[in-house]
VEXMISE-844311 format. One record per residue (C-alpha): residue number from 1; residue in three letters; x, y, z. Coordinates in pm, whole numbers, m for minus. Example, Ala and Ser with C-alpha at 12.3 -4.5 7.8 and 13.67 -1.06 7.14 Angstrom:
  seq  type       u       v       w
    1   ALA    1230    m450     780
    2   SER    1367    m106     714
***
This chain:
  seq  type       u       v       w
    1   UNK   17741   21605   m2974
    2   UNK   17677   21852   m2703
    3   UNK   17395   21689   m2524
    4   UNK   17248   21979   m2312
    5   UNK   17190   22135   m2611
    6   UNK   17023   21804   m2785
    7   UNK   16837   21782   m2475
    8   UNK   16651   22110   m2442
    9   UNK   16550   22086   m2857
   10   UNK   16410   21782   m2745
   11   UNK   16219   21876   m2478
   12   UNK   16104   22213   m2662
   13   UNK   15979   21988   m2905
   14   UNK   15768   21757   m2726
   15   UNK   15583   22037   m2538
   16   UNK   15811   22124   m2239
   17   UNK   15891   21923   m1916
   18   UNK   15505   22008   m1789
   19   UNK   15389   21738   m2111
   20   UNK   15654   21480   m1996
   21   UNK   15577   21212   m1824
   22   UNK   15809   20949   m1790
   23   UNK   16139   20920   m2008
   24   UNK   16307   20564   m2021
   25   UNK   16659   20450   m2157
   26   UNK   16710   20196   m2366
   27   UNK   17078   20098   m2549
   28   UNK   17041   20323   m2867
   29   UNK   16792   20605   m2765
   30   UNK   16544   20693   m2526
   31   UNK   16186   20599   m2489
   32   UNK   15975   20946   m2426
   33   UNK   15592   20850   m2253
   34   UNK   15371   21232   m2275
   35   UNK   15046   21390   m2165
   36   UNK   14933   21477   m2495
   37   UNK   15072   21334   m2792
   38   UNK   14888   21667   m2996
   39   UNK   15192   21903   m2838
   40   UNK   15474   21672   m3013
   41   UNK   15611   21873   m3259
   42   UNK   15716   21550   m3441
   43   UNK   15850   21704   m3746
   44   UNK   16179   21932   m3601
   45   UNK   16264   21585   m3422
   46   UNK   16294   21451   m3757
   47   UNK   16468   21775   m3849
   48   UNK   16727   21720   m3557
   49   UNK   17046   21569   m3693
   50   UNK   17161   21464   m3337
   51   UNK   16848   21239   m3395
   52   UNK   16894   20910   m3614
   53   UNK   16535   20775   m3609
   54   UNK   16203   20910   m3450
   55   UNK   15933   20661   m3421
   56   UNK   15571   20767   m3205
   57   UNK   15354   20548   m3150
   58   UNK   15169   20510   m2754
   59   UNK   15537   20663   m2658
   60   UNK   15793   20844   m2863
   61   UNK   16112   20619   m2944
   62   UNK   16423   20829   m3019
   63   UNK   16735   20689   m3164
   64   UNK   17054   20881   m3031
   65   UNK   17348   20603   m3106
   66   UNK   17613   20504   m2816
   67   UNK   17618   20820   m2652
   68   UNK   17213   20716   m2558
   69   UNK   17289   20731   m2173
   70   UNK   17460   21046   m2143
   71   UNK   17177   21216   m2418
   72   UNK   16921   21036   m2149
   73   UNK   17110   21196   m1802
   74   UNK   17094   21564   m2029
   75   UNK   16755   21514   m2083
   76   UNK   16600   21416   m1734
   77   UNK   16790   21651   m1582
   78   UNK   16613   21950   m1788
   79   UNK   16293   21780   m1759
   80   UNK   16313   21785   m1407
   81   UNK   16270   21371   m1415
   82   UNK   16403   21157   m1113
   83   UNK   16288   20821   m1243
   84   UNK   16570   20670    m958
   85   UNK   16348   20630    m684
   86   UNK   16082   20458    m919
   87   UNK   16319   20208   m1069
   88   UNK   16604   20148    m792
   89   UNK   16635   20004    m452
   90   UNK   16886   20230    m310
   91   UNK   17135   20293       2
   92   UNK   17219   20510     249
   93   UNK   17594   20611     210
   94   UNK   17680   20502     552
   95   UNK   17533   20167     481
   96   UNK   17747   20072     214
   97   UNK   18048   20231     432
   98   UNK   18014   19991     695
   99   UNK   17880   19682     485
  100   UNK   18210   19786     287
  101   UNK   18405   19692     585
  102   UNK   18300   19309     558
  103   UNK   18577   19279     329
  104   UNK   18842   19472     496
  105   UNK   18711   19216     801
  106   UNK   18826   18958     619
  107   UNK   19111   19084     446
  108   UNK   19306   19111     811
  109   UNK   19257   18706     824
  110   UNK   19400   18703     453
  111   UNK   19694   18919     538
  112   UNK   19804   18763     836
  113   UNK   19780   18387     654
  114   UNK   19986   18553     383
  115   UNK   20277   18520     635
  116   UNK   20158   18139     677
  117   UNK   20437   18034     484
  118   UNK   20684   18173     719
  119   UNK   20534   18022     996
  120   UNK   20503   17657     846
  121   UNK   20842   17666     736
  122   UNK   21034   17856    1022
  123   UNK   20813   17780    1324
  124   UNK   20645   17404    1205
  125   UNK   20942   17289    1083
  126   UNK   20761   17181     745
  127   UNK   20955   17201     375
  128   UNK   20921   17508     175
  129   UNK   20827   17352    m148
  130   UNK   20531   17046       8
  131   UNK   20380   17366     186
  132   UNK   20356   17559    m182
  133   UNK   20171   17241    m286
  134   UNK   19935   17210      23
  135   UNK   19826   17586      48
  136   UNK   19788   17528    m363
  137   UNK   19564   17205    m296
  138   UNK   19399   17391     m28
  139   UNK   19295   17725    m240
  140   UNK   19122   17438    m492
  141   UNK   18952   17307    m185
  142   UNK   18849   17673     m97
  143   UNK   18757   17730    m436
  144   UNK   18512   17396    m444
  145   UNK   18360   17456    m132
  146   UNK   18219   17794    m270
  147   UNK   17922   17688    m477
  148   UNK   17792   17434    m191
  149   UNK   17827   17741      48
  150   UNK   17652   18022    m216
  151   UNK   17416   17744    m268
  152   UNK   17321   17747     137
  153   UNK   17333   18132     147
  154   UNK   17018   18134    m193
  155   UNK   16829   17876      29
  156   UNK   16835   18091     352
  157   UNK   16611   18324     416
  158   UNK   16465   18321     750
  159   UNK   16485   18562    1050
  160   UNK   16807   18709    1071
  161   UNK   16775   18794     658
  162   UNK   17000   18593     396
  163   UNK   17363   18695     514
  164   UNK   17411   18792     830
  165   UNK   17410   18478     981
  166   UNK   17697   18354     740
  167   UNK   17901   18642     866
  168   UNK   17889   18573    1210
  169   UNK   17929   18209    1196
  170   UNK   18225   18285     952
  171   UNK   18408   18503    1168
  172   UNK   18374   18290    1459
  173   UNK   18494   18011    1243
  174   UNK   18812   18197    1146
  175   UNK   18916   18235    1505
  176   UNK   18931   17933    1634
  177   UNK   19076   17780    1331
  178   UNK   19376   17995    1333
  179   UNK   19434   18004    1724
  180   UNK   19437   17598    1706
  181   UNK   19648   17623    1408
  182   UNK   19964   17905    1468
  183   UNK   19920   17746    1852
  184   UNK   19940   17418    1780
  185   UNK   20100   17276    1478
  186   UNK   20436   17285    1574
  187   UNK   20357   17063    1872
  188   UNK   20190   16799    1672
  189   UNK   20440   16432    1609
  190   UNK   20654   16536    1299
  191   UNK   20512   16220    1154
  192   UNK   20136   16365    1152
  193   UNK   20260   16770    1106
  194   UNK   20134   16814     752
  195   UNK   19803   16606     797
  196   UNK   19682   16822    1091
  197   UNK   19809   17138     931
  198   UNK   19582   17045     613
  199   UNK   19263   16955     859
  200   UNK   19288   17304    1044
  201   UNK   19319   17495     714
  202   UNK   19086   17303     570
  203   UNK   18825   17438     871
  204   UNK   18935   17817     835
  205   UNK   18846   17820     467
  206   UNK   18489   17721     569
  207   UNK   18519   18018     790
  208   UNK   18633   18289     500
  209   UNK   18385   18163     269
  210   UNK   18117   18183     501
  211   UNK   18236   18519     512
  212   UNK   18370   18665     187
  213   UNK   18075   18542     m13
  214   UNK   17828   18738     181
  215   UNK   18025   19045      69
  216   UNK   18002   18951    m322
  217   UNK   17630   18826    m278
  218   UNK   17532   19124     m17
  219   UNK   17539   19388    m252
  220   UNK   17278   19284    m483
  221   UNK   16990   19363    m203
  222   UNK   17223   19643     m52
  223   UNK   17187   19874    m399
  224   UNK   17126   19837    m762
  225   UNK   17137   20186    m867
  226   UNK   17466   20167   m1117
  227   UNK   17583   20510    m986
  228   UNK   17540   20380    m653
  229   UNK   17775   20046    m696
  230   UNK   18101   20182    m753
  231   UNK   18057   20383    m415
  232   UNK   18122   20078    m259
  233   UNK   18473   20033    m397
  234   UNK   18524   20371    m370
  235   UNK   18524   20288      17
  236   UNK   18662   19927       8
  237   UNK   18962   20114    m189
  238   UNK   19006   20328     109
  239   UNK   18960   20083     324
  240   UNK   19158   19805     250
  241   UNK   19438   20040     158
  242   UNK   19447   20166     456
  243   UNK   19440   19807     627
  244   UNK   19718   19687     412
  245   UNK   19959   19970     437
  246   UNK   19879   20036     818
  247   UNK   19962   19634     892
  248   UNK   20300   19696     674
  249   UNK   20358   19957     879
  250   UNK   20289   19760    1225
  251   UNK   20490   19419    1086
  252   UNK   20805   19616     906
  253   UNK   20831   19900    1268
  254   UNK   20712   19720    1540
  255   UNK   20641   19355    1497
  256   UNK   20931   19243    1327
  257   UNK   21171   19449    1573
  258   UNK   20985   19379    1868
  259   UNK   21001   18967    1823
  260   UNK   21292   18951    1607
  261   UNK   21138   18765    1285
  262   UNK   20871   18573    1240
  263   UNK   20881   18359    1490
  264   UNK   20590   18227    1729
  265   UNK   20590   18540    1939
  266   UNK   20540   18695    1626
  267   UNK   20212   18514    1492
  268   UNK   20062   18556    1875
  269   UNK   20133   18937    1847
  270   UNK   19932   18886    1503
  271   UNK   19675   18688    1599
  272   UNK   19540   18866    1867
  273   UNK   19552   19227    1648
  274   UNK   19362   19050    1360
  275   UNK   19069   18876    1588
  276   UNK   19016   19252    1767
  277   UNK   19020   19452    1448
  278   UNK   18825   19220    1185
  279   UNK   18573   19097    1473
  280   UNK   18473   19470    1482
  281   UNK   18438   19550    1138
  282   UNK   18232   19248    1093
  283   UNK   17968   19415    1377
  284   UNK   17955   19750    1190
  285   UNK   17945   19533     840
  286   UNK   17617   19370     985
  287   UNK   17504   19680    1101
  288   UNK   17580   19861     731
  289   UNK   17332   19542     590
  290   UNK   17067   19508     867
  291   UNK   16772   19690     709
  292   UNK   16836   19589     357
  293   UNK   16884   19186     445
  294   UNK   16517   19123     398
  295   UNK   16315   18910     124
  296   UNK   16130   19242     m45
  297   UNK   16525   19313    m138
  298   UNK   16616   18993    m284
  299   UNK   16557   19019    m687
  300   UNK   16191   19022    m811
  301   UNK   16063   19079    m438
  302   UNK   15911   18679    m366
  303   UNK   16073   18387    m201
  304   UNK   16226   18139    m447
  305   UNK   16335   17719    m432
  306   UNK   16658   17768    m624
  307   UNK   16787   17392    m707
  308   UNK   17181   17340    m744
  309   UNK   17149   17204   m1095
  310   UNK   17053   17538   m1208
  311   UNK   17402   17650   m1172
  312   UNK   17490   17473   m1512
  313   UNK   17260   17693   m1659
  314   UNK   17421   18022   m1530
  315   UNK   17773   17887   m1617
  316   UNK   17660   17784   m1996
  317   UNK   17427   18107   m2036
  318   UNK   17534   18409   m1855
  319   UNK   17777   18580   m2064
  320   UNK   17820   18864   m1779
  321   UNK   17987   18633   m1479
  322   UNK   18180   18434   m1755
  323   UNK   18396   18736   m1888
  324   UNK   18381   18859   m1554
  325   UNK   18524   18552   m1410
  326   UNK   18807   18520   m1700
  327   UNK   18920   18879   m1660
  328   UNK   18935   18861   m1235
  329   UNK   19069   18578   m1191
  330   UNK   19365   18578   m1437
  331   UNK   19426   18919   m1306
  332   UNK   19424   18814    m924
  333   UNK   19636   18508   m1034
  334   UNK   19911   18781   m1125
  335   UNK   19800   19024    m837
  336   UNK   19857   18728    m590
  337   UNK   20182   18619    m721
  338   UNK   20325   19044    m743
  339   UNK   20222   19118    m389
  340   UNK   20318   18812    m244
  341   UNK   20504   18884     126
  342   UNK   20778   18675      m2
  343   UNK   20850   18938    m280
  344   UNK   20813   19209     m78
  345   UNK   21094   19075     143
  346   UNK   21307   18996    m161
  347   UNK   21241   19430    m241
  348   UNK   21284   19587      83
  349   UNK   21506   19371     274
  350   UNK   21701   19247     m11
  351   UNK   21700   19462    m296
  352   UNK   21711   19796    m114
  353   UNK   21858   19698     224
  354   UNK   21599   19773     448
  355   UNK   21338   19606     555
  356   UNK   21197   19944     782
  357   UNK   21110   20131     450
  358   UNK   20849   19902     348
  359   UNK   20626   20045     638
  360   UNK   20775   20420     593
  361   UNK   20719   20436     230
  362   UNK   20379   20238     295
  363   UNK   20289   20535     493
  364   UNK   20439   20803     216
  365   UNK   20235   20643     m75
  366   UNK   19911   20597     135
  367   UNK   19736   20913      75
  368   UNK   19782   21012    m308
  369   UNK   19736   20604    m405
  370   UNK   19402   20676    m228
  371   UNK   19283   21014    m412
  372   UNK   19374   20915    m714
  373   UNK   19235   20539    m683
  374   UNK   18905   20738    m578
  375   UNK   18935   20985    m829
  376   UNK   18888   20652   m1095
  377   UNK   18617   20493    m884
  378   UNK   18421   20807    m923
  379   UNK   18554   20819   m1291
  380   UNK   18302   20424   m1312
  381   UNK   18005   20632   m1188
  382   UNK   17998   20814   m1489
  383   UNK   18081   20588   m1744
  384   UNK   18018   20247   m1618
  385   UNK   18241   20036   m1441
  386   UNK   18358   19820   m1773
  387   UNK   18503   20097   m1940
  388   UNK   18656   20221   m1595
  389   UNK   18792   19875   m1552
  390   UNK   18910   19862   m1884
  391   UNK   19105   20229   m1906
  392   UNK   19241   20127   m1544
  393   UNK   19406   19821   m1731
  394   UNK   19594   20007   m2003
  395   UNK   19725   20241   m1744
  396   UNK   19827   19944   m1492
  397   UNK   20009   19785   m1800
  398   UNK   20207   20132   m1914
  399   UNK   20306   20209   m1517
  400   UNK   20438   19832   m1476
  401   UNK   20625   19828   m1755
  402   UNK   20782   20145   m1695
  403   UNK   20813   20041   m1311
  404   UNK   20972   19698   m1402
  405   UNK   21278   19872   m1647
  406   UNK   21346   20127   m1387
  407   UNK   21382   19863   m1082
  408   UNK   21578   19616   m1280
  409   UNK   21815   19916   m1479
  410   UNK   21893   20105   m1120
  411   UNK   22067   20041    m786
  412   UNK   21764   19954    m566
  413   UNK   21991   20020    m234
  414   UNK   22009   20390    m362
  415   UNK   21647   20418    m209
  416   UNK   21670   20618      77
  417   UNK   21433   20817     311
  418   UNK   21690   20959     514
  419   UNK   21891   21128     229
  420   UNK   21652   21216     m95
  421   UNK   21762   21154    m399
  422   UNK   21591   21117    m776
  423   UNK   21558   20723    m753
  424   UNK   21373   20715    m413
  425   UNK   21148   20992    m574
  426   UNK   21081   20800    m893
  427   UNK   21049   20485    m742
  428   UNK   20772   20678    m488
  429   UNK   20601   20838    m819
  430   UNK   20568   20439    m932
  431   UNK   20429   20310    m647
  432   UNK   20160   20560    m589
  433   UNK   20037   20522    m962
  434   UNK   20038   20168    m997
  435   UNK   19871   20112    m648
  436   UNK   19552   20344    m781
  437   UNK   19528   20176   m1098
  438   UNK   19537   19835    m948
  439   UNK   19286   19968    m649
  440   UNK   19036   20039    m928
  441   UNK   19091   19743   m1155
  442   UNK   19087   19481    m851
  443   UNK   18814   19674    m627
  444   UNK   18530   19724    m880
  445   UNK   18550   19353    m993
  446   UNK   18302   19303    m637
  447   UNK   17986   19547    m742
  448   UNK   18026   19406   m1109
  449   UNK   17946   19049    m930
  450   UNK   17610   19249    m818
  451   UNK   17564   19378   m1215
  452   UNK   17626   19009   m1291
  453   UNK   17365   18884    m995
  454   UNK   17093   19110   m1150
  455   UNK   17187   19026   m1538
  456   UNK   17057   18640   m1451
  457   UNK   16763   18801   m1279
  458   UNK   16711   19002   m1590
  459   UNK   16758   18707   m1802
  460   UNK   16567   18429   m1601
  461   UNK   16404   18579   m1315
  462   UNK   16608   18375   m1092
  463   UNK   16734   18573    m779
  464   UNK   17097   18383    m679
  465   UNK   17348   18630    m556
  466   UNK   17492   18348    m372
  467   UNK   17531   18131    m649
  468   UNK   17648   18392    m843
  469   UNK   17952   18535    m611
  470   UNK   18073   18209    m532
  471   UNK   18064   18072    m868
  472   UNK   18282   18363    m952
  473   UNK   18512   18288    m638
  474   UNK   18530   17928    m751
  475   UNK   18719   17962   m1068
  476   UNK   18890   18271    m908
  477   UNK   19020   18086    m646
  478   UNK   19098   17743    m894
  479   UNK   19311   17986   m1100
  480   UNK   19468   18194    m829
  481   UNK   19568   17874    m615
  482   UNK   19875   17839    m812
  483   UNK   19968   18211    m702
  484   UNK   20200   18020    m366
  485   UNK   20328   17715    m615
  486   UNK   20472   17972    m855
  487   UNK   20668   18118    m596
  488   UNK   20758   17846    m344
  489   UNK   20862   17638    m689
  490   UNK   21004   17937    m867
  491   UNK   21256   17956    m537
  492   UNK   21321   17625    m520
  493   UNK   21461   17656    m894
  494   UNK   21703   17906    m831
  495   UNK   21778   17727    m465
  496   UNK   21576   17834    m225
  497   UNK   21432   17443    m197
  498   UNK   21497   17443     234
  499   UNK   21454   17772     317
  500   UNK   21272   18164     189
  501   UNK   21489   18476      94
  502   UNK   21563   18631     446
  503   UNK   21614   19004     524
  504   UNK   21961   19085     488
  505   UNK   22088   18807     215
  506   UNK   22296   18950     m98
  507   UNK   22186   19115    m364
  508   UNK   22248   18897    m713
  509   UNK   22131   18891   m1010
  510   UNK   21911   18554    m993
  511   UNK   21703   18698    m724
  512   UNK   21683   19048    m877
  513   UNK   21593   18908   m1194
  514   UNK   21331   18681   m1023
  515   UNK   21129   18944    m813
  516   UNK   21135   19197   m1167
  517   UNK   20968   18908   m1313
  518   UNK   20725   18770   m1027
  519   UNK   20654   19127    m934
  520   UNK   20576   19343   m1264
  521   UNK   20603   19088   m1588
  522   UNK   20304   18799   m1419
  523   UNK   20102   19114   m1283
  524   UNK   20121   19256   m1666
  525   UNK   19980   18956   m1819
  526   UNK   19713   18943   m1566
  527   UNK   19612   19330   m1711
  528   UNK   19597   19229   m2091
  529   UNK   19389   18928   m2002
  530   UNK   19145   19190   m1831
  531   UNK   19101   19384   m2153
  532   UNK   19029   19115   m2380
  533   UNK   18755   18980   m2143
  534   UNK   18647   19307   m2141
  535   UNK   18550   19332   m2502
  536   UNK   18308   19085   m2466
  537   UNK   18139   19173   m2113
  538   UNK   17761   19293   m2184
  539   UNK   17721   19527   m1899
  540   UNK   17770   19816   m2020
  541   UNK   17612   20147   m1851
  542   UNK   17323   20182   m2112
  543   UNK   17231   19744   m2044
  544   UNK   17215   19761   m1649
  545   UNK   16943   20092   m1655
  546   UNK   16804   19825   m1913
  547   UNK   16822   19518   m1658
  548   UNK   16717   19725   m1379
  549   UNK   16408   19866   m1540
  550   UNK   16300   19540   m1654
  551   UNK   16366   19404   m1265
  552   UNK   16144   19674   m1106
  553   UNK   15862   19602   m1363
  554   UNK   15867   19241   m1291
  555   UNK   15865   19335    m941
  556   UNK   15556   19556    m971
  557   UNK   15369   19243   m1112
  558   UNK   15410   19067    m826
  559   UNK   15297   19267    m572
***
């Protein structure tokens, strides 16, 4: 179907773009309102082939099939139609830039307690295998406290908007609780070690999910034009890319040889760099949301009492958030368990020999992961982020595959920077493909939370972005908790009970065979369980111009 051309016969046929006055998508066709219903030429529409059913009544109703939303772009764009402003509430660029960088805030706080392990066990003096269990326990008390905490965020609405407080108080949260924990745990009575450790923790979850909810819930008053959405992973990809690779870079060539290992120097070295950096990303993040944070932004545009037994209702009803939540959390499950620092250890310090290239190839991969993970967040703006989603699965499950054969068939210590060779350049090639597929599978799960948020305004008028986000972060985080018990268990199987692989140990085939399957054959499982989820997710492009529609006409009513 070539829809330009479909388009202008259209348009010819209901008297030109000067006898159009509003045009209106709907899932199967488009919904045509004229001047004068006399210059319709309603007899070549039914003539048109492209056409399946014409229908005129007040408005003209034309049936196009599944291509409706690209037949409806074709045809306001000839008509000279921008129905966007009418029916969205949209951003600035820069605003969803810097609001973007409320998760990479955050994200420097998950990175450095992803070395928490290291500390407990080297520094704390605590065994590997009861820590697995207490971060496990602790990511189910992280995933509870999320619907009490999206719960607070729906009820707020005063002064300072819905959100911004939450940020602050989160961040500030996040600092003390992991000064008083890397400073003092290890001076705490052996007999009391683990209690305290689980008290502090329990204090700097609080803080993150003050935080990280805000960035799920935010979006839903930042933007809810669908083309506008995947912009913001399009920058958190970039982002948080940048802020993982860039820390690799900083632990692997100057951390780690500067302090020796990770030892306490190290964690006050890391400390310090995380407050700085994520304290000022949270400013420009409040910034990025300052003008949108208000109640005419939130849903249908009127205050609401939400009450907390309405979230059975979401949970049994909304279809959207239930996929959603299957297909994100199973995949950040096997996300959490492949990128684990543990495993990246085992791979550069163990597999290949040395530990340095981590940050070096970090730095090699960073630029073509990025253009090519933007490449498929732009790739969403046109189709919809469920099929992008979807098509970024199948390609994450062919490169891992492929990736898993060639690390377990070849030499790993053949990787070398200093002298080329074809494995290094393979193994390169791998890397930078699999990190953009799993950029745009894992990054555009946060504006779908925002399709979701809308959906249950759609479908009950009830504005609860709150709710919503941490409803999805509670099972996420439920699922994903066992990420550290896989591994710290896993190890303790093959004897690693007392101790974590170290840079420098041998290379065997236990360990080889271990990382292969933590690193590539969990992750791939994660992927398929995305794609089935995915057949049944609603949202497709063509429902949220449908949900938004609806949203702006309900909003009209109650001005």
């Amino acid at each position: 179907m070539d829809k330009r051309k479909l388009a202008i016969e259209v348009l010819e046929n209901l008297g030109g773009s000067s006898n159009v006055k509003t045009c209106q998508l709907y899932a199967t066709g488009i919904i045509v309102e004229v001047n004068d219903l006399k210059k319709v030429n309603e007899g070549k529409l039914q003539e048109n082939e492209e056409i399946i059913e014409v229908e005129i009544k007040d408005r003209i109703y034309l049936v196009t099939g599944t291509e409706a939303a690209d037949v409806y772009d074709a045809f306001i764009k000839e008509a000279g139609i921008n129905n966007e402003s009418e029916i969205y509430n949209r951003a600035k660029i820069w605003q969803i830039g810097l609001f973007s960088l409320n998760n990479t805030a955050t994200n420097f706080y998950m990175f450095l307690t992803g070395f928490i392990t290291y500390y407990c066990v080297g520094v704390a003096g605590l065994l590997t295998a009861v820590v697995g269990i207490i971060l496990t326990g602790m990511r189910i008390f992280d995933g509870i406290t999320d619907p009490i905490i999206g719960f607070l965020i729906d009820k707020t609405d005063g002064k300072f908007g819905k959100f911004r407080p939450f940020m602050v108080l989160g961040n500030v949260i996040m600092i003390l609780a992991t000064f008083v924990m890397l400073q003092t745990t290890h001076l705490v009575p052996e007999g009391l070690r683990y209690l305290y450790f689980i008290f502090i923790y329990g204090i700097y979850i609080v803080g993150y999910t003050f935080q990280t909810a805000c960035t799920k819930a935010g979006q839903a008053c930042l933007t809810n034009d669908p083309k506008q959405r995947p912009i913001f992973s399009m920058f958190d990809g970039v982002f948080v890319t940048v802020m993982f690779m860039g820390l690799q870079i900083i632990v692997s060539n100057v951390l780690i040889p500067m302090t020796g290992g990770f030892n306490q120097q190290f964690f006050n070295l890391a400390w310090v760099m995380t407050v700085l950096c994520s304290a000022v990303l949270t400013l420009l993040a409040i910034i990025g949301i300052w003008k949108k944070d208000r109640t005419e932004f939130f849903g249908t545009g009127i205050a609401q009492k939400i009450k907390f037994k309405e979230y059975w209702d979401v949970i049994k009803n909304n279809r959207a958030i239930q996929m959603l939540v299957v297909s994100a959390s199973t995949d950040k499950l096997a996300m959490t368990i492949g990128q684990n620092a543990i495993l990246t250890t085992i791979l550069y310090g163990i597999l290949v020999g040395n530990y340095a290239l981590s940050g070096q190839i970090s730095l090699i991969t960073l630029l073509p992961t990025l253009f090519l993970g933007l490449w498929g967040m732009n790739f969403s703006r046109k189709t919809g982020m469920k099929k992008a989603i979807v098509v970024a699965s199948w390609l994450g499950i062919i490169v891992t595959a492929g990736m898993a054969l060639f690390v377990y068939v070849v030499d790993m210590g053949a990787v070398s920077l200093s002298s080329l060779n074809m494995i290094t350049i393979i193994f390169i090639l791998f890397l930078i493909v699999r990190g953009a597929v799993n950029n745009v599978s894992g990054n555009i799960v946060i504006p779908m939370i925002a399709d979701c948020a809308d959906y249950e305004t759609y479908r009950t008028g009830r504005y609860v972005p709150g709710m919503m986000g941490t409803l999805f972060s509670f099972v996420d985080k439920i699922i994903s908790s066992f990420a550290t018990t896989v591994i710290t268990l896993s190890l303790a199987f093959i004897g690693y009970a007392n101790t974590l692989p170290q840079i420098g140990d041998p290379v065997t085939n236990t360990i080889k065979t271990f990382y292969v399957v933590m690193a590539f054959g969990v992750p791939i499982l994660g992927l398929v369980c995305n794609v089935i989820a995915m057949k049944f997710y609603p949202l497709s492009r063509e429902k949220m111009i449908e949900v938004q529609t609806k949203i702006r006409e309900i909003k009209e009513q109650n001005i």
